[in-house]
mmJSON file of the N, C-alpha and C atoms, coordinates in Angstrom:
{"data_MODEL":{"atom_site":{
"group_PDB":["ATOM","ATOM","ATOM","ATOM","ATOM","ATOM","ATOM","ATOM","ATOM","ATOM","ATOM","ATOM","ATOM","ATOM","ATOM","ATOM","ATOM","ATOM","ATOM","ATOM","ATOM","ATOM","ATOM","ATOM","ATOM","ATOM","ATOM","ATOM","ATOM","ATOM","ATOM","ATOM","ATOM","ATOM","ATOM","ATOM","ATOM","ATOM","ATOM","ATOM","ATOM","ATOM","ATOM","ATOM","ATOM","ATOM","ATOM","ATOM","ATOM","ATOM","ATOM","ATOM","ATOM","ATOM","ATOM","ATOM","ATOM","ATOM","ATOM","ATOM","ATOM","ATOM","ATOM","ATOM","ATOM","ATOM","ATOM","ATOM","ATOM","ATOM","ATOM","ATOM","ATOM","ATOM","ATOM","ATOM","ATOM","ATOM","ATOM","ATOM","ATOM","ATOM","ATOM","ATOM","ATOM","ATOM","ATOM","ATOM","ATOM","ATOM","ATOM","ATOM","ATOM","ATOM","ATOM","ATOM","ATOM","ATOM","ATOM","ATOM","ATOM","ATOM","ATOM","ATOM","ATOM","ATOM","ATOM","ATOM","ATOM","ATOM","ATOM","ATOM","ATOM","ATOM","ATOM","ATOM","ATOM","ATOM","ATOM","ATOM","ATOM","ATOM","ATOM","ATOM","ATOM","ATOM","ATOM","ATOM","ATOM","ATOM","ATOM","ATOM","ATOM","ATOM","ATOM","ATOM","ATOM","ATOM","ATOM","ATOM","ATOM","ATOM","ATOM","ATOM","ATOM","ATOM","ATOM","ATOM","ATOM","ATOM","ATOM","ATOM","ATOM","ATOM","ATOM","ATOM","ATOM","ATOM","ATOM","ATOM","ATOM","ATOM","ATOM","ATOM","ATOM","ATOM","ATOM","ATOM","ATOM","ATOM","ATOM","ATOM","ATOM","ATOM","ATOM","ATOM","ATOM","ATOM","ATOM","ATOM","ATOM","ATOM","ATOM","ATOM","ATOM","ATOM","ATOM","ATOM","ATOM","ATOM","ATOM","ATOM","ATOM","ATOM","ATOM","ATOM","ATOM","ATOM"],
"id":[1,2,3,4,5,6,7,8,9,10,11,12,13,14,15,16,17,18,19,20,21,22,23,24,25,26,27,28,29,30,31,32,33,34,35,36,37,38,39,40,41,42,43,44,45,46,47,48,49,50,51,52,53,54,55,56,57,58,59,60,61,62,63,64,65,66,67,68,69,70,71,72,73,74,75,76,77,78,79,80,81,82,83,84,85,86,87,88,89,90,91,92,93,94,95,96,97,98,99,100,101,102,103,104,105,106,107,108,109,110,111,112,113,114,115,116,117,118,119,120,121,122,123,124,125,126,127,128,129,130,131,132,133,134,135,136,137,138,139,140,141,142,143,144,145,146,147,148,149,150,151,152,153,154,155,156,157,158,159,160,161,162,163,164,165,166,167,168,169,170,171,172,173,174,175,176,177,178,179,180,181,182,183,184,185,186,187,188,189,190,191,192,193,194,195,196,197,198],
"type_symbol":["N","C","C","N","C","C","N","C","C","N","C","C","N","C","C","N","C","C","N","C","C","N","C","C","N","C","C","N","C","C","N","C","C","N","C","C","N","C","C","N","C","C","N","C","C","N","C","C","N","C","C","N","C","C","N","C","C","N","C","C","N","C","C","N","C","C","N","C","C","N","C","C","N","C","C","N","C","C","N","C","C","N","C","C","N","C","C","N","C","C","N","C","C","N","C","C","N","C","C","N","C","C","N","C","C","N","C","C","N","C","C","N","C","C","N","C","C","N","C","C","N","C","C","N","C","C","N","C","C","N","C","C","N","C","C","N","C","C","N","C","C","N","C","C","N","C","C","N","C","C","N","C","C","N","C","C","N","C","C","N","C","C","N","C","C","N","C","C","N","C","C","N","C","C","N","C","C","N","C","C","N","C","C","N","C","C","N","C","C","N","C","C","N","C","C","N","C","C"],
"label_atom_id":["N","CA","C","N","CA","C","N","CA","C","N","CA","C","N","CA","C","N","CA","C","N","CA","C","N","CA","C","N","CA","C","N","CA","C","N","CA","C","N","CA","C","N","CA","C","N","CA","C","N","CA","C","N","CA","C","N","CA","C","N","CA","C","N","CA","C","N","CA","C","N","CA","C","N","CA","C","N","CA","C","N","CA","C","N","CA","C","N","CA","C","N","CA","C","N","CA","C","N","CA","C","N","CA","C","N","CA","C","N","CA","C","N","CA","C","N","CA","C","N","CA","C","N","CA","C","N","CA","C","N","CA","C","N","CA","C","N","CA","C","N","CA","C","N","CA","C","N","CA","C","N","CA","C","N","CA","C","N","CA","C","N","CA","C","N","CA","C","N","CA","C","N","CA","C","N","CA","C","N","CA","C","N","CA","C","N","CA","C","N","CA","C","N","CA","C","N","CA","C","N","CA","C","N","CA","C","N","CA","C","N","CA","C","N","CA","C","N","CA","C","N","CA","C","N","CA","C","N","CA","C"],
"label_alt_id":[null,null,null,null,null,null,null,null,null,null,null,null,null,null,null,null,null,null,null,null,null,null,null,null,null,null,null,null,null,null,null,null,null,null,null,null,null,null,null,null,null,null,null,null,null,null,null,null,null,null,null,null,null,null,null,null,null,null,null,null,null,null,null,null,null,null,null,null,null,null,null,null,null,null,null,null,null,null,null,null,null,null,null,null,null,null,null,null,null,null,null,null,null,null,null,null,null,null,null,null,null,null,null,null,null,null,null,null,null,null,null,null,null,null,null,null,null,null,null,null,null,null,null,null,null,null,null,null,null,null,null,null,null,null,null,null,null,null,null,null,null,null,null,null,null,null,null,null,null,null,null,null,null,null,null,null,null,null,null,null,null,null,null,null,null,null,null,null,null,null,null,null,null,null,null,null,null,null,null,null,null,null,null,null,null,null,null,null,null,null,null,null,null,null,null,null,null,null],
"label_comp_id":["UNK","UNK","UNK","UNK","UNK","UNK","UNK","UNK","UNK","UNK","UNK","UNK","UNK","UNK","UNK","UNK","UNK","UNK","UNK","UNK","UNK","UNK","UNK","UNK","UNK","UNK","UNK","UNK","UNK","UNK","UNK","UNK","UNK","UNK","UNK","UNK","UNK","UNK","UNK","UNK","UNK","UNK","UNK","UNK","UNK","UNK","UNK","UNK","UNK","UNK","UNK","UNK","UNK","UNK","UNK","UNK","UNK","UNK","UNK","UNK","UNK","UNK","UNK","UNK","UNK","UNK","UNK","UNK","UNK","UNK","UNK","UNK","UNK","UNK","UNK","UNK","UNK","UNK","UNK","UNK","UNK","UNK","UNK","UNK","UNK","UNK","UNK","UNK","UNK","UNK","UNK","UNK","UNK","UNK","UNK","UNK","UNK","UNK","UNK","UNK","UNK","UNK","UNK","UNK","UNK","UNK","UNK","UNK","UNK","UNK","UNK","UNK","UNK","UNK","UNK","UNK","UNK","UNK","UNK","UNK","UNK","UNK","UNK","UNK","UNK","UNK","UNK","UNK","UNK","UNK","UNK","UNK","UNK","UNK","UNK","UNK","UNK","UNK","UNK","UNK","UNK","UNK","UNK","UNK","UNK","UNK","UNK","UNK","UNK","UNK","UNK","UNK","UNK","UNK","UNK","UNK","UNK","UNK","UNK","UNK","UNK","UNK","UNK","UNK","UNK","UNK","UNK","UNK","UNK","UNK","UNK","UNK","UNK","UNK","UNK","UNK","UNK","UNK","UNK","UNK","UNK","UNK","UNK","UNK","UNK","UNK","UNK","UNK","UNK","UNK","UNK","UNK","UNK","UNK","UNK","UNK","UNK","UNK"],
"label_asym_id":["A","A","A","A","A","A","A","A","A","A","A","A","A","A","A","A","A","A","A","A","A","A","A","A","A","A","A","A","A","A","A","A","A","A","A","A","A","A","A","A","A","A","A","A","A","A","A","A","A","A","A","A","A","A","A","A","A","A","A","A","A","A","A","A","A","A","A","A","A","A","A","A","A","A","A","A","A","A","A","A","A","A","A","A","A","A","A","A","A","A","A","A","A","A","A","A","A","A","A","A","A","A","A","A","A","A","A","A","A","A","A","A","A","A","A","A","A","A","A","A","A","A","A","A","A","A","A","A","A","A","A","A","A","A","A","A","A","A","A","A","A","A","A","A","A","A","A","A","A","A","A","A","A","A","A","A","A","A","A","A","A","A","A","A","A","A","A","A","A","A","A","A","A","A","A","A","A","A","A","A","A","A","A","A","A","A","A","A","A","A","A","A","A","A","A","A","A","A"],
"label_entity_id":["1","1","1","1","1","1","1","1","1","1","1","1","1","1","1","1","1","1","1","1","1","1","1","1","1","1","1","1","1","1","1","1","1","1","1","1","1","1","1","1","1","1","1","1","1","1","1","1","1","1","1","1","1","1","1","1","1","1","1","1","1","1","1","1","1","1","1","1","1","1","1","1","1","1","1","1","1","1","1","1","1","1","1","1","1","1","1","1","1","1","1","1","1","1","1","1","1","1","1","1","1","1","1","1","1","1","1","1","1","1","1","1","1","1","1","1","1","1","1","1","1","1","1","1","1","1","1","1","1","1","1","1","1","1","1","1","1","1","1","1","1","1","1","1","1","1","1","1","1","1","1","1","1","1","1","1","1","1","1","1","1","1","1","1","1","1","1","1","1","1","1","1","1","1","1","1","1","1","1","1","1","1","1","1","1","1","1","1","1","1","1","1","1","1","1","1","1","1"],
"label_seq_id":[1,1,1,2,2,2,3,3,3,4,4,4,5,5,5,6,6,6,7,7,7,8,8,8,9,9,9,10,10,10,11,11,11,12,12,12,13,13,13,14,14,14,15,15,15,16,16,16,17,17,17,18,18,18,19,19,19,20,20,20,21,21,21,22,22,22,23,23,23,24,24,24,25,25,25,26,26,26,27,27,27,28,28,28,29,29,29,30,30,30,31,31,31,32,32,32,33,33,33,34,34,34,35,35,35,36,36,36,37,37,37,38,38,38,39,39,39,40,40,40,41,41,41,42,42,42,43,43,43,44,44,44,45,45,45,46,46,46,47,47,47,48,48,48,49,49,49,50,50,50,51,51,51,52,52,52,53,53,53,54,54,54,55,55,55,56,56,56,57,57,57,58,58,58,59,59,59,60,60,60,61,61,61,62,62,62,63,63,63,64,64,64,65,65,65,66,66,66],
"pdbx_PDB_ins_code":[null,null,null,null,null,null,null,null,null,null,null,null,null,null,null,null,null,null,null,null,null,null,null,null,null,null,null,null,null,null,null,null,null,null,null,null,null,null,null,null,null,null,null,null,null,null,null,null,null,null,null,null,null,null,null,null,null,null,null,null,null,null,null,null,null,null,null,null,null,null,null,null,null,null,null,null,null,null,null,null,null,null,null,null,null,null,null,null,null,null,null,null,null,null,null,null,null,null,null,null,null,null,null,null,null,null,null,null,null,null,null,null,null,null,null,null,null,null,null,null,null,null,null,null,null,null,null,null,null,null,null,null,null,null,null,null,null,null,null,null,null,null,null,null,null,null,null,null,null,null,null,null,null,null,null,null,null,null,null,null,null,null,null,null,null,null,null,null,null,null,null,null,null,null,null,null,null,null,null,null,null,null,null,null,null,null,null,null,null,null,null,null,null,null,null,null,null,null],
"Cartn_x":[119.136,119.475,120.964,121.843,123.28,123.167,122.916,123.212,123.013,121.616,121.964,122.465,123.205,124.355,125.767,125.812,126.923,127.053,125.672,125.526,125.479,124.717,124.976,126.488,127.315,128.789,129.366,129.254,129.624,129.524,128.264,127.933,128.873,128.718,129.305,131.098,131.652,133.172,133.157,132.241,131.931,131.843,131.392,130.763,132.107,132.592,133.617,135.121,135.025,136.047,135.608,134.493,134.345,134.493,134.241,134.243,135.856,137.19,138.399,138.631,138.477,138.683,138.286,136.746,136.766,137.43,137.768,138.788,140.244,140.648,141.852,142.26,141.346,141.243,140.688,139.496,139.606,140.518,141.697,142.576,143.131,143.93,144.498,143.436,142.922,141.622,142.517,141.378,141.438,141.667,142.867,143.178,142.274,141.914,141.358,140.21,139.493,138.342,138.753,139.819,140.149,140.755,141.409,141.223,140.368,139.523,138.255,137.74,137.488,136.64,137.678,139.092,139.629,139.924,139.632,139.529,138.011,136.931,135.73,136.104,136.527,136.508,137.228,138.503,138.956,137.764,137.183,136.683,135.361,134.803,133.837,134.573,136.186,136.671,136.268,137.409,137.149,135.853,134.616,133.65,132.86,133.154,132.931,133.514,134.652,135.393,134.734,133.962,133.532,132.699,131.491,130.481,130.013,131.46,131.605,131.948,132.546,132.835,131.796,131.052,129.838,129.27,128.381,127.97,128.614,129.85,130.039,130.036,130.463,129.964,128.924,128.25,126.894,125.197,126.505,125.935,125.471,125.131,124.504,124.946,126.782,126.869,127.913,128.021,128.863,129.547,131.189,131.607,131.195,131.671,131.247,132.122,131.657,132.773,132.56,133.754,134.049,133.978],
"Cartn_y":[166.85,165.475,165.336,165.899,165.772,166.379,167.697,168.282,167.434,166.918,166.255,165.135,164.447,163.106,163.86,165.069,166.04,166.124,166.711,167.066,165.801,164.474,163.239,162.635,162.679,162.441,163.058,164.734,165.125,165.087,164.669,163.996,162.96,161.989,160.549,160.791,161.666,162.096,162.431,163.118,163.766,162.276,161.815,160.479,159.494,159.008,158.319,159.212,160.304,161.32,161.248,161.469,161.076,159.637,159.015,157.11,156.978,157.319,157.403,157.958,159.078,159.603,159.318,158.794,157.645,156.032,155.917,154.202,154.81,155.716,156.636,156.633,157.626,158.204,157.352,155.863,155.214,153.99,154.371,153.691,152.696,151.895,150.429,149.357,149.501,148.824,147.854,147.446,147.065,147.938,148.603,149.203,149.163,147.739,147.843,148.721,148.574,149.671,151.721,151.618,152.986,153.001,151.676,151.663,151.38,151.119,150.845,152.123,152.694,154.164,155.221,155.262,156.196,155.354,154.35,153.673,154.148,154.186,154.531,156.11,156.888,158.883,158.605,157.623,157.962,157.909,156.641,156.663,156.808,157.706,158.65,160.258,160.773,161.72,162.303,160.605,159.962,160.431,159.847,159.848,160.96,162.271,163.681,164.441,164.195,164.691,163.951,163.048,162.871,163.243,163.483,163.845,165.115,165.966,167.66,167.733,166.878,166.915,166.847,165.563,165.298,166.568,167.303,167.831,169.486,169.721,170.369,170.174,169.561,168.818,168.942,168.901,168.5,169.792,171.155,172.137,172.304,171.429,171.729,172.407,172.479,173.375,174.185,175.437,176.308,177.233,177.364,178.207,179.357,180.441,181.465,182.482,183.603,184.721,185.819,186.628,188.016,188.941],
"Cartn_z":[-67.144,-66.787,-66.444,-67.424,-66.947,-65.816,-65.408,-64.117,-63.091,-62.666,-61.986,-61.722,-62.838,-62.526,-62.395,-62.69,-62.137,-60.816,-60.377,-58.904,-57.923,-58.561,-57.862,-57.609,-58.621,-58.422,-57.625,-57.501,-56.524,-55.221,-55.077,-53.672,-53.58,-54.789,-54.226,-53.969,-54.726,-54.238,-52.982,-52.143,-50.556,-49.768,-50.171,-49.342,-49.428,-50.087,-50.625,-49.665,-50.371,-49.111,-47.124,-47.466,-46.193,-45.231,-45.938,-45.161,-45.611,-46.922,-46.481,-45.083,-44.753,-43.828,-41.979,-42.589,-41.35,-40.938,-42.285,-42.181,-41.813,-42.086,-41.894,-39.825,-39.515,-38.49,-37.355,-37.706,-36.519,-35.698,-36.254,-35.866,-36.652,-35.845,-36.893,-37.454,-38.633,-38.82,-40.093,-40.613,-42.259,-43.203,-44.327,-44.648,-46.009,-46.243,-47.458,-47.584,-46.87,-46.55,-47.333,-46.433,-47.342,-48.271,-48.979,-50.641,-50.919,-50.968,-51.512,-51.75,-50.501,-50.526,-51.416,-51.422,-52.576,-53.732,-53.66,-55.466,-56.179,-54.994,-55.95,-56.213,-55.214,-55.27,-57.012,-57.037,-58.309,-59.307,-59.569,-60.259,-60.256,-59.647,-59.764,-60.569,-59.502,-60.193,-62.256,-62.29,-63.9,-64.346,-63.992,-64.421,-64.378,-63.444,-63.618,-64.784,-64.596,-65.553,-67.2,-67.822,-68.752,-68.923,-67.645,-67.669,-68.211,-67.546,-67.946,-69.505,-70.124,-71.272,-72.204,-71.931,-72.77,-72.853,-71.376,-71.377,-71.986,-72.001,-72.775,-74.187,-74.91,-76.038,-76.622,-75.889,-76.785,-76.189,-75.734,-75.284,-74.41,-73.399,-72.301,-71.343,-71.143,-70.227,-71.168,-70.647,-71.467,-70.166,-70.915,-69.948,-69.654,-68.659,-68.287,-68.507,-69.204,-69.965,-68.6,-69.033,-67.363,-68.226],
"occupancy":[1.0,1.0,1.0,1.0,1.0,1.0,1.0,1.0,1.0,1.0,1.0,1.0,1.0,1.0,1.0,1.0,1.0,1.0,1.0,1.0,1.0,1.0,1.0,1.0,1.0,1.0,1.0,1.0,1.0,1.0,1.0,1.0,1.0,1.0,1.0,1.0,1.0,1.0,1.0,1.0,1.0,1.0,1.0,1.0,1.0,1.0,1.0,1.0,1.0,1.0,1.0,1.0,1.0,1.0,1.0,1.0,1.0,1.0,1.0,1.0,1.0,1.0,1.0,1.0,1.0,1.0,1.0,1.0,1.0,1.0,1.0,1.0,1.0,1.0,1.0,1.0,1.0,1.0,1.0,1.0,1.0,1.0,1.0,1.0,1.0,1.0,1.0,1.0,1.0,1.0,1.0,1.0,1.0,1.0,1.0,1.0,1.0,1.0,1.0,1.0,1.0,1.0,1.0,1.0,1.0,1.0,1.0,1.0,1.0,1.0,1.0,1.0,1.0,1.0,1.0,1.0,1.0,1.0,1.0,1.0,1.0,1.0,1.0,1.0,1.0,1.0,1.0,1.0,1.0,1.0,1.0,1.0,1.0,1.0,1.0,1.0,1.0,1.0,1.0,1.0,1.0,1.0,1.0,1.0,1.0,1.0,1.0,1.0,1.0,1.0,1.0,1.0,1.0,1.0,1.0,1.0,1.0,1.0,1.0,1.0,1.0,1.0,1.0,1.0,1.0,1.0,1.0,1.0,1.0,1.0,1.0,1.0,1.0,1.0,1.0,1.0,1.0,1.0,1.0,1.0,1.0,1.0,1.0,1.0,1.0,1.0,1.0,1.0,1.0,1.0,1.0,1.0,1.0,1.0,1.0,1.0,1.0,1.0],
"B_iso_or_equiv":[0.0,0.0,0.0,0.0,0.0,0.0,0.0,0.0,0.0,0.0,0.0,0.0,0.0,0.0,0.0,0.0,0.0,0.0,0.0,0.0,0.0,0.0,0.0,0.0,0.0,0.0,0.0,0.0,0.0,0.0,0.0,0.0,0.0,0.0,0.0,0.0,0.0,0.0,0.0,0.0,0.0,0.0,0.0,0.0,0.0,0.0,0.0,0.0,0.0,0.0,0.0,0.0,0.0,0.0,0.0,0.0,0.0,0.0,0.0,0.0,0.0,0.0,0.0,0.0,0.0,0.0,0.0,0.0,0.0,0.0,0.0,0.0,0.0,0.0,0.0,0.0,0.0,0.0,0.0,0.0,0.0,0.0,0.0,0.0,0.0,0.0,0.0,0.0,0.0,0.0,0.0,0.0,0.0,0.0,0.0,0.0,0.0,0.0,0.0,0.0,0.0,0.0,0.0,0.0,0.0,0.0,0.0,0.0,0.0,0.0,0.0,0.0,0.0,0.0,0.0,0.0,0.0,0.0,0.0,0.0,0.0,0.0,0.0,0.0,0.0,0.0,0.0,0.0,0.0,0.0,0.0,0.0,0.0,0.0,0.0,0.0,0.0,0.0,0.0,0.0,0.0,0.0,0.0,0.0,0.0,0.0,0.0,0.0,0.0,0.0,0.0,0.0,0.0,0.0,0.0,0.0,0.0,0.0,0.0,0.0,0.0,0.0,0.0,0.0,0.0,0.0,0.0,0.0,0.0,0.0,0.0,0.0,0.0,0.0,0.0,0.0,0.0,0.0,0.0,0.0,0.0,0.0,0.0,0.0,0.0,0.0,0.0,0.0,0.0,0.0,0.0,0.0,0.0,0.0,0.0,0.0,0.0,0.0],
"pdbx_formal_charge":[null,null,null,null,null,null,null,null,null,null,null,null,null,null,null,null,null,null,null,null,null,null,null,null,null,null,null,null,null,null,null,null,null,null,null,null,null,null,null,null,null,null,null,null,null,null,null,null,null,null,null,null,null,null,null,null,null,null,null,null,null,null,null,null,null,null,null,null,null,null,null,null,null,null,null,null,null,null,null,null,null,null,null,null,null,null,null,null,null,null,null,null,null,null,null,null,null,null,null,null,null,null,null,null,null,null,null,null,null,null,null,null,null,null,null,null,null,null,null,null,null,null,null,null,null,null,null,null,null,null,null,null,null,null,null,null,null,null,null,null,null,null,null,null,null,null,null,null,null,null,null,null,null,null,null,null,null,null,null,null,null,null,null,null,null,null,null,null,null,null,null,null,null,null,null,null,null,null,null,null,null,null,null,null,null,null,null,null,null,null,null,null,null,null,null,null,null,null],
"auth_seq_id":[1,1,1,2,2,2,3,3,3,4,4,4,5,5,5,6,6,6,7,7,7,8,8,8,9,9,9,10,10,10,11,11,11,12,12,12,13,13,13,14,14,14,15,15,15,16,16,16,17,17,17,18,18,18,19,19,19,20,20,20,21,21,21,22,22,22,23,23,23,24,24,24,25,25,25,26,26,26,27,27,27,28,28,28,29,29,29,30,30,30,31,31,31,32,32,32,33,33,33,34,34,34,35,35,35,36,36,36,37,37,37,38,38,38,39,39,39,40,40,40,41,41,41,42,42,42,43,43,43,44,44,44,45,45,45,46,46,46,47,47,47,48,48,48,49,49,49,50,50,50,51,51,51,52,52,52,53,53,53,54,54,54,55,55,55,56,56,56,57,57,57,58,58,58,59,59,59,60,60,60,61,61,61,62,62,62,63,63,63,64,64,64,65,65,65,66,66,66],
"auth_comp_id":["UNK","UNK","UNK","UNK","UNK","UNK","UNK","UNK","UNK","UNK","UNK","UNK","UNK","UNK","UNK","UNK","UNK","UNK","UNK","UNK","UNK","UNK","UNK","UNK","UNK","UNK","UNK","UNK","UNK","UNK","UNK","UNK","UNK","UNK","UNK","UNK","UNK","UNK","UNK","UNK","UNK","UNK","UNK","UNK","UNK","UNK","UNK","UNK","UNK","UNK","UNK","UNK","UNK","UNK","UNK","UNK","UNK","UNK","UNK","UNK","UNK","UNK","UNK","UNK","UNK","UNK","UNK","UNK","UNK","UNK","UNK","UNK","UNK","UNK","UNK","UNK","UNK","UNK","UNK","UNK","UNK","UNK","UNK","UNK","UNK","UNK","UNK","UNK","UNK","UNK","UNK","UNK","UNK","UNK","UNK","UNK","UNK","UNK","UNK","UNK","UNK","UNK","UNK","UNK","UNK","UNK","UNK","UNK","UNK","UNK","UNK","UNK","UNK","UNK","UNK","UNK","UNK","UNK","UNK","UNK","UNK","UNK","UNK","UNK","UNK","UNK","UNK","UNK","UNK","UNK","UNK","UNK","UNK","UNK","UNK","UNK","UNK","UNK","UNK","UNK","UNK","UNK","UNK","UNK","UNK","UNK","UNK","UNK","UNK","UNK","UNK","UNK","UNK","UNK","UNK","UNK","UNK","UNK","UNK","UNK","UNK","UNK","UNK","UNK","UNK","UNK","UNK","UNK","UNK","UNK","UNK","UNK","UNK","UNK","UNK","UNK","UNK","UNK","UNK","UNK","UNK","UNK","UNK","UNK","UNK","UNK","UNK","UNK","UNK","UNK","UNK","UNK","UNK","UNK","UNK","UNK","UNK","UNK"],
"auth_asym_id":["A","A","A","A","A","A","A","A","A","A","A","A","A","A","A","A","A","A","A","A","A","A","A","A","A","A","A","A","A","A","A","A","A","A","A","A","A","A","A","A","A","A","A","A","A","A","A","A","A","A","A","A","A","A","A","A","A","A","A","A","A","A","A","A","A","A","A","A","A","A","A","A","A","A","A","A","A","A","A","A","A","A","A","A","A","A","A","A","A","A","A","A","A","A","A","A","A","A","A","A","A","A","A","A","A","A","A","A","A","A","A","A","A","A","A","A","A","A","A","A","A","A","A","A","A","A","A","A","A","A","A","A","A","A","A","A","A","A","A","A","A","A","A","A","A","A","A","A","A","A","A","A","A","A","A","A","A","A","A","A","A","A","A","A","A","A","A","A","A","A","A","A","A","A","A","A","A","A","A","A","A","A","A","A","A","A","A","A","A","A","A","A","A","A","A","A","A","A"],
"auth_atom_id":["N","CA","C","N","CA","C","N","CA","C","N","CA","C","N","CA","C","N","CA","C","N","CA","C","N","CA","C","N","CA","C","N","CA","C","N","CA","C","N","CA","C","N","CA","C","N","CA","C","N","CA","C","N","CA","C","N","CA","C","N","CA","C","N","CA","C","N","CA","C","N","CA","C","N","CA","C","N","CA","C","N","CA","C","N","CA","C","N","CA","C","N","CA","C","N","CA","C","N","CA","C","N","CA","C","N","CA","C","N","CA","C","N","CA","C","N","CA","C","N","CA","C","N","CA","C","N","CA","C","N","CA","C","N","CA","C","N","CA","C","N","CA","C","N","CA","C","N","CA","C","N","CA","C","N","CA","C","N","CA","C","N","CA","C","N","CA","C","N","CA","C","N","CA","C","N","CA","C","N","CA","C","N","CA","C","N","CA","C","N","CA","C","N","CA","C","N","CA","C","N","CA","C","N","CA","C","N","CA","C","N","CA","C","N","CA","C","N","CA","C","N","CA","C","N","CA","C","N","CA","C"],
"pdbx_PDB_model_num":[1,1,1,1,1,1,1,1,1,1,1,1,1,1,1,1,1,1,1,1,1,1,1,1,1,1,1,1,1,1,1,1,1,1,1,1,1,1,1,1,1,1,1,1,1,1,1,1,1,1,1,1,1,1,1,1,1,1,1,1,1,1,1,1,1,1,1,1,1,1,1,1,1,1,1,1,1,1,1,1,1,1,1,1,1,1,1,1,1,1,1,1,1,1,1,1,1,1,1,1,1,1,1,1,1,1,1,1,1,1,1,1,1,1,1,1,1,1,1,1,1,1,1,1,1,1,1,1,1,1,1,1,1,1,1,1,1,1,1,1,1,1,1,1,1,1,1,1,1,1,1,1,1,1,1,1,1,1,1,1,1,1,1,1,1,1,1,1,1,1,1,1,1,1,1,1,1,1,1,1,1,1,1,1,1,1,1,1,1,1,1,1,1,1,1,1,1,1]
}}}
């Protein structure tokens, strides 16, 4: 179950990176638009980063030894 709200966030950081990058690049638009889209990447970031924790935490994911 965590994995995939891992793997869903990561999408949503792609998506969020991507539409910055289109409010960016099509010219002189509404700027708010690409705060918007890197205010959510943050806080999706945030919310990966807890996600990995829990899930380390509470065993589900474990690092990987060399």
């Amino acid at each position: 179950m965590i994995k995939a709200l891992i793997l869903a966030t990561l999408v949503g950081i792609i998506i969020s990176l991507g539409q910055a990058l289109y409010c960016m690049t099509s010219g002189p638009s509404d700027d708010k638009k690409m705060v918007h889209a890197l205010t959510v990447r943050v806080g999706l970031s945030v919310g990966l980063f807890v996600l990995l924790l829990v899930g380390w935490r509470f065993g589900v994911l474990a690092p990987h030894t060399l």
